[in-house]
BALO-97360 format. One record per residue (C-alpha): x, y, z; residue in one letter. Coordinates in Angstrom, 1 decimal. Layout:
N
r X = X; Y = Y; Z = Z; aa = A
...
END
This chain:
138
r X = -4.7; Y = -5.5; Z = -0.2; aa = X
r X = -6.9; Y = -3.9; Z = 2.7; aa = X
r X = -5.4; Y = -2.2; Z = 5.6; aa = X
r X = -7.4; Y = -1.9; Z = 8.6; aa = X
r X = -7.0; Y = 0.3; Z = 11.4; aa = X
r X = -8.9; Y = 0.3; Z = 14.6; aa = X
r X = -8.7; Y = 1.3; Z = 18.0; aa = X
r X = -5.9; Y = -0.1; Z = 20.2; aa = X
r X = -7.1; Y = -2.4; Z = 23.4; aa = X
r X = -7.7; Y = -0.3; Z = 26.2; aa = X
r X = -7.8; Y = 3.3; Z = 24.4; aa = X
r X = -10.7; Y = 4.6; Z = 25.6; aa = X
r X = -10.5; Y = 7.9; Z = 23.3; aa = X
r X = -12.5; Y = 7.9; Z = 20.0; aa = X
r X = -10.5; Y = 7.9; Z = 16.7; aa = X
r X = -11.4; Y = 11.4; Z = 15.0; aa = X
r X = -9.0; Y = 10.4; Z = 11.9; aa = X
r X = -6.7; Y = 7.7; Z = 10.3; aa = X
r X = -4.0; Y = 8.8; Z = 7.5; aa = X
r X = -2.3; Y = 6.6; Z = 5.9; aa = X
r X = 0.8; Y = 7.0; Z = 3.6; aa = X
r X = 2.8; Y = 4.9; Z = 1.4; aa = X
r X = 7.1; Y = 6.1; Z = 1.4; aa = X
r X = 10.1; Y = 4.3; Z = 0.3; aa = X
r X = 13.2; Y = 6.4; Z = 2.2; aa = X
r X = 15.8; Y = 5.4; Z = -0.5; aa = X
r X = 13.5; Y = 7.7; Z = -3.6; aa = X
r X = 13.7; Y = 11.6; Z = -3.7; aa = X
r X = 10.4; Y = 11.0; Z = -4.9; aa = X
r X = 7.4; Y = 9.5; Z = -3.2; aa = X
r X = 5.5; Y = 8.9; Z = -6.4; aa = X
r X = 2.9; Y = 5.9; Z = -6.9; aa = X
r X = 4.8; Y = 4.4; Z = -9.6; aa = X
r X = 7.6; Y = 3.8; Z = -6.8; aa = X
r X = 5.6; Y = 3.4; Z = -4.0; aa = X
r X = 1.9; Y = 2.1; Z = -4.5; aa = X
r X = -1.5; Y = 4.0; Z = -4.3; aa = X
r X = -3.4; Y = 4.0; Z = -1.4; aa = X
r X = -7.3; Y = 4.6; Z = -0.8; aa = X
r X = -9.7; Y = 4.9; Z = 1.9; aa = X
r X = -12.0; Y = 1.8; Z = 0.4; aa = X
r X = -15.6; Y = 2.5; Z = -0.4; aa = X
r X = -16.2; Y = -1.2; Z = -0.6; aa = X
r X = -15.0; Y = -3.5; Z = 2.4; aa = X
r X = -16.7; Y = -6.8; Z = 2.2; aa = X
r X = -15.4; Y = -7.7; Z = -1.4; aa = X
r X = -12.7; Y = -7.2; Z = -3.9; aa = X
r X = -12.9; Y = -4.5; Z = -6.0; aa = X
r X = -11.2; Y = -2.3; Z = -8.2; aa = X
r X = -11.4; Y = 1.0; Z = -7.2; aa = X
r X = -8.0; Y = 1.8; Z = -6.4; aa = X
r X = -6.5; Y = 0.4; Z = -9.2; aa = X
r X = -6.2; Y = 3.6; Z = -11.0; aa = X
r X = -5.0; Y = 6.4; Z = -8.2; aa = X
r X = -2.4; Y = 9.1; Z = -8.6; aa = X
r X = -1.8; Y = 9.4; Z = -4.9; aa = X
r X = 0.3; Y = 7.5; Z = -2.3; aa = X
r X = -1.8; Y = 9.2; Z = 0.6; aa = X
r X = -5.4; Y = 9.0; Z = 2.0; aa = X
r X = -7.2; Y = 10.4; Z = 4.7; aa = X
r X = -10.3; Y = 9.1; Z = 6.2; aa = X
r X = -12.2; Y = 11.2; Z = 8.9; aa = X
r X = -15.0; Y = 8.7; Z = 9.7; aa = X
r X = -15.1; Y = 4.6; Z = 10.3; aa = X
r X = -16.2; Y = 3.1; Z = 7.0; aa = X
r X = -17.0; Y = -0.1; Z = 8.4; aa = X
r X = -18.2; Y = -1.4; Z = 11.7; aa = X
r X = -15.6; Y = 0.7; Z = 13.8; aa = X
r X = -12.5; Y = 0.3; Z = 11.8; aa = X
r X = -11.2; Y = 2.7; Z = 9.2; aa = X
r X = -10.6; Y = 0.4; Z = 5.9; aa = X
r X = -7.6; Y = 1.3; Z = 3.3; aa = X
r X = -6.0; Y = -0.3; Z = 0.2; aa = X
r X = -2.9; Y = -0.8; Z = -0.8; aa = X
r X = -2.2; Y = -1.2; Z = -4.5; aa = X
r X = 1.1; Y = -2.3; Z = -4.8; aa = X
r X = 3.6; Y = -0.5; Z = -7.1; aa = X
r X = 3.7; Y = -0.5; Z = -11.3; aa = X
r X = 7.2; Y = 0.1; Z = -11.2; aa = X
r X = 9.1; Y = -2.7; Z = -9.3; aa = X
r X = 12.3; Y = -1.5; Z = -9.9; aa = X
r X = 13.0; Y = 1.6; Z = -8.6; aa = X
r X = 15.9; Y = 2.7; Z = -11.2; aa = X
r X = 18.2; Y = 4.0; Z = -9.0; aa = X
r X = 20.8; Y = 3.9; Z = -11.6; aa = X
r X = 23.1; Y = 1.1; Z = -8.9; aa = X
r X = 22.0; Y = 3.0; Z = -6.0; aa = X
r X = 20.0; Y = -0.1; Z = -4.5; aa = X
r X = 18.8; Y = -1.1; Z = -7.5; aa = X
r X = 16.0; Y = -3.8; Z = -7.9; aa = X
r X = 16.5; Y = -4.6; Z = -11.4; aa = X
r X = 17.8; Y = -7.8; Z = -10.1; aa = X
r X = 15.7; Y = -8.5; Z = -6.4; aa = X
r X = 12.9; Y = -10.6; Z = -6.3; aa = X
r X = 11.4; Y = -9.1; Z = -3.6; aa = X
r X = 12.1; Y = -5.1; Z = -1.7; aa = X
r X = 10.1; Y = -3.2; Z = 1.1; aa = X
r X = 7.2; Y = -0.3; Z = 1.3; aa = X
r X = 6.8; Y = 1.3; Z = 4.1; aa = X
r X = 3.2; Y = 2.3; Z = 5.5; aa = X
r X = 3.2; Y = 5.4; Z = 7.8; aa = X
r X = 0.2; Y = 5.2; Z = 9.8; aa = X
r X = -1.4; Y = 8.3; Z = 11.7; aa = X
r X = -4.0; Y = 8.0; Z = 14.2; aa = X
r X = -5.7; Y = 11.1; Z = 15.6; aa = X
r X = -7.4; Y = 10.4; Z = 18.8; aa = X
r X = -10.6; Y = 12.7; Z = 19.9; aa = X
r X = -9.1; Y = 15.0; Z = 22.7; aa = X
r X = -5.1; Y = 14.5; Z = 21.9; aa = X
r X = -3.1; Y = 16.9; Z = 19.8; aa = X
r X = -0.8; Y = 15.0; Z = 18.1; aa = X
r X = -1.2; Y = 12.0; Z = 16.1; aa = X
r X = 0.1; Y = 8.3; Z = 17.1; aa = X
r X = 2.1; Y = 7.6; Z = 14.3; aa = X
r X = 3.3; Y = 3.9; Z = 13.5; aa = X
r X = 5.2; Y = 2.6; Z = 10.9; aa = X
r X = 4.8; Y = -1.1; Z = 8.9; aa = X
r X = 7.1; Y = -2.5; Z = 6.0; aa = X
r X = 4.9; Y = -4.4; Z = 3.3; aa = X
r X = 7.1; Y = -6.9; Z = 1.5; aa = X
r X = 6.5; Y = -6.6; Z = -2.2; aa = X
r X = 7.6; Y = -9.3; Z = -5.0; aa = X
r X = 8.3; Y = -9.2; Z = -8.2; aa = X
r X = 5.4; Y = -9.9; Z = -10.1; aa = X
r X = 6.0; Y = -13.5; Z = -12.1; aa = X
r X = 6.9; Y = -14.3; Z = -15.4; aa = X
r X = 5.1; Y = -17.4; Z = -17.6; aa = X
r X = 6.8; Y = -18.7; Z = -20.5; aa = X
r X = 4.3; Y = -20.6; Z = -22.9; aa = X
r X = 5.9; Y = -23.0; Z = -25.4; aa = X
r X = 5.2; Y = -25.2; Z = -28.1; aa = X
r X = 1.0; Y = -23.8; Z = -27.6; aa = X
r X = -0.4; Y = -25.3; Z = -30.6; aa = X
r X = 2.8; Y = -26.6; Z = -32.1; aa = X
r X = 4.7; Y = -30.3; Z = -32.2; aa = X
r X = 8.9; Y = -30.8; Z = -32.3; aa = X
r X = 8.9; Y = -29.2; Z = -35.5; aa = X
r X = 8.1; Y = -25.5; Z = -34.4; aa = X
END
């Protein structure tokens, strides 16, 4: 999915850079398997693939990549469940949250505006074909 960030309403200061990173607080370990991968998108006016294959749940993007909004995607998780071995385990949820930590370094302001956003993820669904090709006797 795209993430877009822009500047807020009324903020008259110029966004230097947007960092973006993906985090679930229940895993000692932030990995993209867990998490998702994220990507500052090269592409922003169609679907693509170029994030499909990251190793990183991070990005950084020091310029606006189009118009004047800073353009991210999210690829969501290949592990859905966690394995937390009980410990808020998913193997049985059809649905548990990512969160997005936003960081937004204004021109002429030290320290980043930092947001946070929860993404709702799903299990991904299961189709059962039966009978393809077949009659009552299969």
């Amino acid at each position: 999915m795209y993430i877009s960030v822009s500047k807020k309403a009324g903020n008259s200061n110029t966004i230097q850079q947007v960092k973006i990173t993906a985090e679930d607080n229940a895993l000692p370990n932030q990995t993209v398997n867990y998490v998702g991968k994220i990507k500052g998108a090269i592409v922003c006016d169609a679907y693509t693939e170029e994030a499909n294959n990251l190793t990183q749940n991070t990005d950084i993007l020091t310029a606006p990549n189009f118009g004047a909004s800073y353009y991210f995607w999210y690829v969501a998780p290949d592990d859905f469940d966690r394995g937390l071995l009980g410990v808020n385990s998913d193997k049985y949820s059809g649905r548990r949250t990512v969160k997005l930590k936003v960081e937004t370094t204004y021109a002429g302001i030290t320290n980043p505006e930092i947001s946070f956003y929860e993404i709702d993820i799903v299990r991904p669904p299961i189709m059962f074909v039966h009978g393809l090709g077949g009659d009552e006797h299969t």
